[in-house]
C-alpha positions as CSV (number, residue, x, y, z in Angstrom):
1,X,-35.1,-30.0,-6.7
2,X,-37.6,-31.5,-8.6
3,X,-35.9,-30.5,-12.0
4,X,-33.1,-31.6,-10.8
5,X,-33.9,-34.9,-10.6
6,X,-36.4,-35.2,-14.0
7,X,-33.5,-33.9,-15.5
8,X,-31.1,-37.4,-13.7
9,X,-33.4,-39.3,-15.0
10,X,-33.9,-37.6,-18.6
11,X,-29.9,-38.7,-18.8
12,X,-30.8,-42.2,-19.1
13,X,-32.4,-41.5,-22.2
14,X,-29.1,-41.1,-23.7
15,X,-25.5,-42.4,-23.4
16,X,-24.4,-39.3,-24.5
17,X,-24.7,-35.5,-23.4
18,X,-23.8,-34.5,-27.1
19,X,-24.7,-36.0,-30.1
20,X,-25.0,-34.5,-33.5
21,X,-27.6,-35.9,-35.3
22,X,-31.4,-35.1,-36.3
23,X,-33.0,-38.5,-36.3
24,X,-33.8,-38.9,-32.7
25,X,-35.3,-35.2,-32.5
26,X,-37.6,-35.8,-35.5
27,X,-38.3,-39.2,-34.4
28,X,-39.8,-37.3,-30.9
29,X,-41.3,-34.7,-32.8
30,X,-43.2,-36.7,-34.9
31,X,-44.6,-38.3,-31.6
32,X,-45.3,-35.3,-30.5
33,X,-47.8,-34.3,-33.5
34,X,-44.8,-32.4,-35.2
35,X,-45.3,-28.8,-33.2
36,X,-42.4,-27.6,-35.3
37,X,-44.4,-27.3,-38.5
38,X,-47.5,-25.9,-36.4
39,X,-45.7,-22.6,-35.0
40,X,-45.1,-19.3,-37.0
41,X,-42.9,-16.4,-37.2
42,X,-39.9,-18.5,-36.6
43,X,-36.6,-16.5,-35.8
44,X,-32.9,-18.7,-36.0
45,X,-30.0,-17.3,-34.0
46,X,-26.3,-19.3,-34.6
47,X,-22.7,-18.2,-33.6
48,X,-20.0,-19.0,-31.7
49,X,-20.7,-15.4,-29.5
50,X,-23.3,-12.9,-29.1
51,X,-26.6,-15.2,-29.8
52,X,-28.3,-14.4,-26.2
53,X,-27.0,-10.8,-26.6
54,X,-29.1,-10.6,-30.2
55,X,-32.1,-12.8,-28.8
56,X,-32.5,-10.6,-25.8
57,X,-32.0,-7.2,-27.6
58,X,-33.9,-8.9,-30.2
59,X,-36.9,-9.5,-28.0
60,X,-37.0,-6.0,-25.9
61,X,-37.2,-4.1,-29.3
62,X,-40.3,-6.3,-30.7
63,X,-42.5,-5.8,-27.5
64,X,-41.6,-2.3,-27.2
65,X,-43.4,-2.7,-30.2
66,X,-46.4,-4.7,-28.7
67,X,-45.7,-8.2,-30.4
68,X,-45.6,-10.9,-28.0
69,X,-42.3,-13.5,-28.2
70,X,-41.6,-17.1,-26.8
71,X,-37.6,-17.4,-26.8
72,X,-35.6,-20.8,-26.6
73,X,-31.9,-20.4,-25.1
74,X,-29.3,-22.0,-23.2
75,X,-27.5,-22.7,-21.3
76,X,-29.6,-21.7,-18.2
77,X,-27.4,-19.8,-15.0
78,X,-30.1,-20.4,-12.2
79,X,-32.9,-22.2,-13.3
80,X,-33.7,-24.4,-16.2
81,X,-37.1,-22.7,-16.7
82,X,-35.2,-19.5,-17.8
83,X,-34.7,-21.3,-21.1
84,X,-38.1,-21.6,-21.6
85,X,-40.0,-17.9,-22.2
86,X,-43.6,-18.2,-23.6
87,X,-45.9,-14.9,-24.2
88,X,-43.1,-13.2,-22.7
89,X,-43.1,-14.8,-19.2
90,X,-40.9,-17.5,-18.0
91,X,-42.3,-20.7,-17.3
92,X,-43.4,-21.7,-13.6
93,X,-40.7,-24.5,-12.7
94,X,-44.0,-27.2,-11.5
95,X,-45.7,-26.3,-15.0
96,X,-41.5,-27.4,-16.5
97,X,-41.5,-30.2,-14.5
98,X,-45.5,-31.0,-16.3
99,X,-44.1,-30.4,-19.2
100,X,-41.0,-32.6,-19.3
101,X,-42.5,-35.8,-18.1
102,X,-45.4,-35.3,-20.6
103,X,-42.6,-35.5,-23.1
104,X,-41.2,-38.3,-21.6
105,X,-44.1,-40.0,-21.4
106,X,-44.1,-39.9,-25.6
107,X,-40.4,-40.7,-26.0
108,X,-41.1,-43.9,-24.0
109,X,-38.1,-46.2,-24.1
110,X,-36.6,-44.4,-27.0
111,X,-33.4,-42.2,-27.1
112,X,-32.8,-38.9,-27.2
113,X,-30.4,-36.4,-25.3
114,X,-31.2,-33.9,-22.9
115,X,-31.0,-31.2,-25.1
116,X,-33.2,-33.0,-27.5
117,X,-35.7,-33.7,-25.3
118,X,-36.0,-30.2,-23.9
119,X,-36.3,-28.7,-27.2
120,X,-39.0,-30.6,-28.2
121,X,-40.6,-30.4,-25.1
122,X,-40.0,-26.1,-25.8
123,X,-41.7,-26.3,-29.5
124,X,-44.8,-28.8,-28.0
125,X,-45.6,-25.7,-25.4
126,X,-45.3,-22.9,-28.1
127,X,-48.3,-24.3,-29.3
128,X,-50.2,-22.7,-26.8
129,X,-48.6,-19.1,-28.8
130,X,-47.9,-20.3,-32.0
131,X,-49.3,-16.9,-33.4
132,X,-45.8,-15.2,-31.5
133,X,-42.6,-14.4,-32.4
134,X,-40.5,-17.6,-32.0
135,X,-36.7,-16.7,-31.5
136,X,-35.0,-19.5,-31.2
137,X,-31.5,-20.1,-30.0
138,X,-29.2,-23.0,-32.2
139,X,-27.4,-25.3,-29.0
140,X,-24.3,-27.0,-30.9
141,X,-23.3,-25.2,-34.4
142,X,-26.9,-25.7,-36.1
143,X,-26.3,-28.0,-38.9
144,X,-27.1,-31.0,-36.5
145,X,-28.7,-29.0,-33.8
146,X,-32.1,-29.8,-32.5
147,X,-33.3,-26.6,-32.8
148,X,-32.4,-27.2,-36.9
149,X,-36.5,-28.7,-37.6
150,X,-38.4,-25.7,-39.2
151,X,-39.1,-25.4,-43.1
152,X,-39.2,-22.1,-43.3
153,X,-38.3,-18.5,-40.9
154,X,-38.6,-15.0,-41.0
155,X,-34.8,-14.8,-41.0
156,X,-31.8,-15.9,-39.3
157,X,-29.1,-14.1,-37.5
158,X,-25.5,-14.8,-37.5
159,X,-23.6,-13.7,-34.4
160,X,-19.4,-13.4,-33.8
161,X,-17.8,-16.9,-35.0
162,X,-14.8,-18.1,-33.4
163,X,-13.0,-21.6,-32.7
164,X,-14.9,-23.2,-30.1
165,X,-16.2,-26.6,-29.5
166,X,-14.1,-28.2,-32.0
167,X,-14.4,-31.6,-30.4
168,X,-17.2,-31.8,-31.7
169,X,-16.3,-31.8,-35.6
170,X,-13.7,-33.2,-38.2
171,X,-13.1,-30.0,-39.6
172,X,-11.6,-28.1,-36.7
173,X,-10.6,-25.0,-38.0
174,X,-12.6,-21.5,-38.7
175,X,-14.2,-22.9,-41.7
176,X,-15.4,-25.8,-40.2
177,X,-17.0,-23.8,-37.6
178,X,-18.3,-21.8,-40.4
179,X,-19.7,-24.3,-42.0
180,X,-21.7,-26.2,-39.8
181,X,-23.1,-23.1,-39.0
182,X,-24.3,-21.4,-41.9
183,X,-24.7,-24.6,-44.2
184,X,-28.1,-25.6,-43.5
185,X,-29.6,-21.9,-42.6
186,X,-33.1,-21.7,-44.2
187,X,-33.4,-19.6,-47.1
188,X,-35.3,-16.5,-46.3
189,X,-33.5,-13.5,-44.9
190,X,-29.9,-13.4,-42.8
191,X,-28.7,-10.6,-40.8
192,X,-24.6,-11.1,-40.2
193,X,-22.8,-9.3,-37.6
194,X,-19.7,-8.0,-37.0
195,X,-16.9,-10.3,-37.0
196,X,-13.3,-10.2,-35.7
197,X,-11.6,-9.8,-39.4
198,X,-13.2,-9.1,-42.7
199,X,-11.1,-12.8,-43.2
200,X,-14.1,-14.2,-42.0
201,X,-16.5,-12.0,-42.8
202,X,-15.7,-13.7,-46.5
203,X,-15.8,-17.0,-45.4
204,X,-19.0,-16.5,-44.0
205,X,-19.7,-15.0,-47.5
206,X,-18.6,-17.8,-49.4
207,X,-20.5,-20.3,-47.4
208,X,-23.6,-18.5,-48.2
209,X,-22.8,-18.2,-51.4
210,X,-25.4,-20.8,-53.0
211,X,-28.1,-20.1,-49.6
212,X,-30.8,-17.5,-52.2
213,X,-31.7,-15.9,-48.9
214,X,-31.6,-11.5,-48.8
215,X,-27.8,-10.9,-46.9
216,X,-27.7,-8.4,-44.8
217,X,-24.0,-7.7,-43.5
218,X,-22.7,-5.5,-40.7
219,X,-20.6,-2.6,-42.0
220,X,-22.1,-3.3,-45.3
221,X,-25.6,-2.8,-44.9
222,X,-25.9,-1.4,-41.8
223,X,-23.6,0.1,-39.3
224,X,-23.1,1.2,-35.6
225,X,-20.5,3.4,-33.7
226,X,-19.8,5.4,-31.1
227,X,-18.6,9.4,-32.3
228,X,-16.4,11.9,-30.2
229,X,-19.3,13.6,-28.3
230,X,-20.0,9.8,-26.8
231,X,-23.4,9.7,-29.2
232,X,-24.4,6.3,-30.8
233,X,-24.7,6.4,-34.4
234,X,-26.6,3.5,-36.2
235,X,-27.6,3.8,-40.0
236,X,-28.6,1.6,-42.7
237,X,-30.6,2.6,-46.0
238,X,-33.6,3.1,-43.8
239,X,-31.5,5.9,-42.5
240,X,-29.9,6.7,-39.5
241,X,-31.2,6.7,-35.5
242,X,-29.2,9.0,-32.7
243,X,-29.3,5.8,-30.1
244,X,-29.6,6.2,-26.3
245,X,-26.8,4.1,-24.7
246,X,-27.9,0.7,-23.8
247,X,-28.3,-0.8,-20.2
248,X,-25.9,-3.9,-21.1
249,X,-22.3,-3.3,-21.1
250,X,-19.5,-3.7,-23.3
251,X,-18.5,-1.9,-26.3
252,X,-19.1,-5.6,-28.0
253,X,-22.4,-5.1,-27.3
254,X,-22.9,-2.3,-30.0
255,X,-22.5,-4.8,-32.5
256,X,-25.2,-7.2,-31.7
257,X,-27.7,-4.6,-30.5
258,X,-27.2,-2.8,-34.1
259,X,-27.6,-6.7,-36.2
260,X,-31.3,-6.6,-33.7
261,X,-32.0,-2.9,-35.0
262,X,-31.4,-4.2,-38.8
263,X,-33.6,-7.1,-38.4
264,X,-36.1,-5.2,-37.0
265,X,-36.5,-2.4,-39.3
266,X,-36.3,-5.1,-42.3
267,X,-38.7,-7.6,-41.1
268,X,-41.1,-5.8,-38.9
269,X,-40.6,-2.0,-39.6
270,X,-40.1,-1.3,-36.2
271,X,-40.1,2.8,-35.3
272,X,-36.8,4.5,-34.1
273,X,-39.0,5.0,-31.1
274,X,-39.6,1.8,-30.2
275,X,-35.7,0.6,-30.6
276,X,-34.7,3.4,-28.5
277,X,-36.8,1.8,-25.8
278,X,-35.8,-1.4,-26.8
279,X,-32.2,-1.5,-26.1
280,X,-32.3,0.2,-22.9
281,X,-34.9,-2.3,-21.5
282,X,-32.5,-5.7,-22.3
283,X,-32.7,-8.2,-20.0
284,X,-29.7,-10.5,-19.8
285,X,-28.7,-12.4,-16.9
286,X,-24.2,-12.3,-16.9
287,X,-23.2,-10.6,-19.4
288,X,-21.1,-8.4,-18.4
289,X,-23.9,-7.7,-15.1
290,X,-23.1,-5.5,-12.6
291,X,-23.9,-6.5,-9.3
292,X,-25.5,-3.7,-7.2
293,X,-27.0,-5.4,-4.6
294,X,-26.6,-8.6,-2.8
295,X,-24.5,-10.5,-0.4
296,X,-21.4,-10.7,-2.7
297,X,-21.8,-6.7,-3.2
298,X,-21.9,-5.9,0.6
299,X,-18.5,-7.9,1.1
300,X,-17.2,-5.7,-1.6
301,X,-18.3,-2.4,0.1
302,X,-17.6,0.4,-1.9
303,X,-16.0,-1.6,-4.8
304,X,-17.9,-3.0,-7.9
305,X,-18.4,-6.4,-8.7
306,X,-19.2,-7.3,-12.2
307,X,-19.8,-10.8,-14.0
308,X,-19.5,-12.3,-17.3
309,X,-20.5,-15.7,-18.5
310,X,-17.8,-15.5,-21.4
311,X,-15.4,-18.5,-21.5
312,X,-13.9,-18.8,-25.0
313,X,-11.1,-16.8,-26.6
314,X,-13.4,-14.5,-28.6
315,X,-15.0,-13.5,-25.3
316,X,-12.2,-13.1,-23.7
317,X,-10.9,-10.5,-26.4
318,X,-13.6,-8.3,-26.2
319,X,-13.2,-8.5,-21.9
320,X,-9.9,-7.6,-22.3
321,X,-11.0,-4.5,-24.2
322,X,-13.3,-4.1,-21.2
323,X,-11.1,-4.0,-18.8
324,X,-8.5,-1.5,-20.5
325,X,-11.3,1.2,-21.1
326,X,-11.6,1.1,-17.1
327,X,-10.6,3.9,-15.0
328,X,-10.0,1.1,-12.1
329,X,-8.0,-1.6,-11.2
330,X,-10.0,-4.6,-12.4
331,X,-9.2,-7.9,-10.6
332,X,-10.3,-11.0,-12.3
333,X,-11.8,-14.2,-11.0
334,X,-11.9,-17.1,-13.5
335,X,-13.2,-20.5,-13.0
336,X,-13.6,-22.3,-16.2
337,X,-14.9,-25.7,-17.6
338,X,-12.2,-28.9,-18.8
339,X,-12.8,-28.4,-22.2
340,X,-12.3,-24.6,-22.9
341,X,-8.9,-22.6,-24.3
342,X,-7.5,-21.9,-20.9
343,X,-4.2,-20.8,-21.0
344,X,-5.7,-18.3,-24.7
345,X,-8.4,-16.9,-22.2
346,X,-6.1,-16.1,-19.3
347,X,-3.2,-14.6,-21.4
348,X,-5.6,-11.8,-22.9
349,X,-7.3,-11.2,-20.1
350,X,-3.8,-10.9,-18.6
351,X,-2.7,-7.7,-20.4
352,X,-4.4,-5.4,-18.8
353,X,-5.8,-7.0,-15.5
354,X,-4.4,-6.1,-11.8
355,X,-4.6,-9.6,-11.0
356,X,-5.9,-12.8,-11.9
357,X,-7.1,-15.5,-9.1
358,X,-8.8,-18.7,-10.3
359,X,-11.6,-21.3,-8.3
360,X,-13.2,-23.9,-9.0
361,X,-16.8,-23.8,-10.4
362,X,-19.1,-25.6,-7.4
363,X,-21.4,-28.4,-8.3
364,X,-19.8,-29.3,-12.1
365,X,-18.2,-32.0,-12.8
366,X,-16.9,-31.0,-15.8
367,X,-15.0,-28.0,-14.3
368,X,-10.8,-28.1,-14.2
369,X,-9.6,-27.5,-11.0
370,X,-7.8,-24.6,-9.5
371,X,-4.7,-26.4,-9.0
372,X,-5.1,-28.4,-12.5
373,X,-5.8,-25.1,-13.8
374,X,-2.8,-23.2,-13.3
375,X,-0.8,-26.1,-14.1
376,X,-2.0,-25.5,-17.8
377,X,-1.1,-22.0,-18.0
378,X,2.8,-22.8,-18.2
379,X,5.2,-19.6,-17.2
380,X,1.9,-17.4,-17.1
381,X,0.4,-18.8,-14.3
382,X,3.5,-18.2,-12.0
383,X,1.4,-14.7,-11.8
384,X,-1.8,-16.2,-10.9
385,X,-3.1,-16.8,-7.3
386,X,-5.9,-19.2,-6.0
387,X,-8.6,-19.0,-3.9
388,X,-10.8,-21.6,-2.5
389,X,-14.4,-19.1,-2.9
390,X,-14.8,-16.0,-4.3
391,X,-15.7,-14.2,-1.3
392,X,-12.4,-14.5,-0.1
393,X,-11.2,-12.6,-2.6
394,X,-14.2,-9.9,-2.4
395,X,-13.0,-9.9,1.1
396,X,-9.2,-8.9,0.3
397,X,-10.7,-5.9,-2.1
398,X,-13.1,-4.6,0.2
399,X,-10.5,-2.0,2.3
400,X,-10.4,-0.7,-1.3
401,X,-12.5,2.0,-2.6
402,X,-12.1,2.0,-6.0
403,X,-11.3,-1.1,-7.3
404,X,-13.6,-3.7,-9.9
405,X,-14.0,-7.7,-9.6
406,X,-14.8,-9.2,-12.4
407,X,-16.1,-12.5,-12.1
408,X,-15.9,-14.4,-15.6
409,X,-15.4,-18.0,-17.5
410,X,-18.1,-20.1,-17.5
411,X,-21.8,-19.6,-17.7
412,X,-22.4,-22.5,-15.4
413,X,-19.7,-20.1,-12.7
414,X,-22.2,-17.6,-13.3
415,X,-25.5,-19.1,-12.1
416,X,-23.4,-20.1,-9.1
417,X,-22.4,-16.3,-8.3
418,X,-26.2,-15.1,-8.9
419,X,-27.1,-17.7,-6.4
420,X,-24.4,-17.0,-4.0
421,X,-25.3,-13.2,-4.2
């Protein structure tokens, strides 16, 4: 409750939730004794999908390896303190709430957004570790992100780019994405993953053509895949590792884990022991998380209940692939926010889906409703149903015994199951 309201009154900084600019960052900063130049070993994760997939897998390989890591990230599902990690730990929500209105206290009667204020408030407290590993998750593209402050990093990671957020920019196809994500990447060492055509694998290329950084490319310079006995095969020029399979779903997920292995083995030498370890230890909050226990799971009895923050059309692709490599009928649940590519994110999840019922997201104003909802998908919603709460629908599946829900959309639709459950 008491973030809750810091956070209604951190609004008023700001007539505006999103704004791309620098200025008012490095005007706080600055305030703030600039922390950004005072931290090390600073890691920069951008992409449309896969960044909290990389950071996390990123993170469980290092301490494996005993280095210690605070990690920046967002959105949050439950808490806004899981955004902040320091020496490994979350931060206690009263020691947030410290935090926050000490950074207020400097911004004064001066603007900033939310987002600006709570990374700076993120880089002050990483002080106390500045000798850590920093990974740090870009909000908005990066070019004009707030997280886009630091002279120099150890390297940067690119993860899956799509169209998404195009609102937000002038240039509003895949090289305009492209661009505002790579342009401004410090020039140190980049680790690129796998993308959904070698199209933009050269894009991506081309717009990194003048950044002198070392280019490390998935497929290129390093590689992951799954063989015929079910074995998972990753090899670069450091040679190759037999990998156990990793405790986050989603053939997807191969992908990023395998851009984390490359970074690690470049920059910090990591042993094939300790990335074996690594990846099945990842953390990550819905992606893809099944739920084993809970409230939601006994309504669902014998069935399984899964749930995926995904809610753009590249996520929705590689759910779809999901969902066809199940031996189950999978039954989808979709609440999304206004501003996403509904009627793109419903028709591939379609294809291979038993059925398809769509809620609204509690507690967001920004959500499209139900009704609104369906109205958008044209002829392809005459095969979608409604619900007014998930349960309901975990309640119609429960005299089932064999049958998956998959919860999926929004991130913000997935702190609201986590909490439900």
């Amino acid at each position: 409750m008491k973030l809750r309201q810091l956070l209604k009154k951190l609004e008023k900084h700001h007539n505006k939730k999103i704004d791309l600019s620098l200025d008012r960052t490095f005007n706080l900063l600055k305030k703030l004794g600039n922390p950004q130049n005072k931290i090390k070993n600073v890691i920069t994760v951008v992409g449309t999908n896969a960044k909290a997939s990389m950071c996390y897998s990123l993170k469980s390989i290092l301490n494996e390896a005993n280095y210690k890591c605070n990690m920046y990230t967002s959105p949050h599902l439950q808490s806004l303190s899981e955004r902040f990690i320091f020496n490994d730990h979350e931060i206690p929500e009263d020691d947030l709430v410290n935090l926050l209105n000490d950074i207020e206290k400097f911004l004064g009667e001066e603007n900033a957004s939310v987002f600006e204020i709570l990374t700076c408030g993120f880089l002050k407290y990483a002080e106390n570790y500045k000798e850590n590993i920093n990974i740090i998750e870009a909000g908005l593209f990066h070019q004009f992100d707030s997280t886009n402050v630091f002279r120099e990093n150890l390297f940067s990671m690119i993860g899956y780019i799509g169209l998404d957020h195009t609102q937000w920019i002038k240039n509003k196809t895949i090289d305009g994405i492209i661009h505002e994500k790579t342009t401004k990447l410090l020039n140190s060492n980049i680790f690129i993953n796998k993308q959904e055509t070698p199209e933009i694998t050269n894009k991506i290329k081309k717009s990194l053509k003048t950044n002198s950084s070392k280019k490390y490319f998935f497929s290129e310079d390093f590689h992951i895949s799954r063989n015929e006995n079910n074995f998972i095969h990753y090899q670069d020029d450091l040679g190759e590792i037999l990998l156990p399979e990793p405790n986050i779903l989603g053939e997807h997920q191969l992908g990023n884990i395998s851009t984390s292995i490359a970074a690690t083995r470049k920059i910090f030498q990591i042993k094939d022991q300790y990335i074996k370890l690594g990846i099945q230890n990842i953390r990550l909050k819905g992606r893809l998380e099944e739920l084993k226990t809970g409230k939601l799971k006994k309504i669902i009895g014998k069935n399984k209940i899964f749930c995926d923050g995904g809610h753009n059309i590249g996520a929705s692709k590689s759910l779809a692939s999901w969902i066809n490599q199940q031996n189950q009928d999978v039954h989808v649940v979709v609440g999304m926010m206004r501003d996403k590519p509904h009627k793109e994110f419903i028709n591939n999840l379609s294809i291979n889906a038993k059925s398809i019922t769509l809620i609204d997201i509690p507690n967001q104003e920004g959500s499209i409703s139900k009704e609104e909802f369906k109205k958008k998908l044209g002829n392809l919603g005459d095969k979608i149903l409604l619900s007014n709460d998930v349960r309901d629908v975990l309640n119609n599946l429960s005299n089932r015994e064999d049958a998956i829900c998959l919860v999926t959309g929004s991130l913000y639709l997935m702190g609201e199951i986590l909490n439900l459950n």
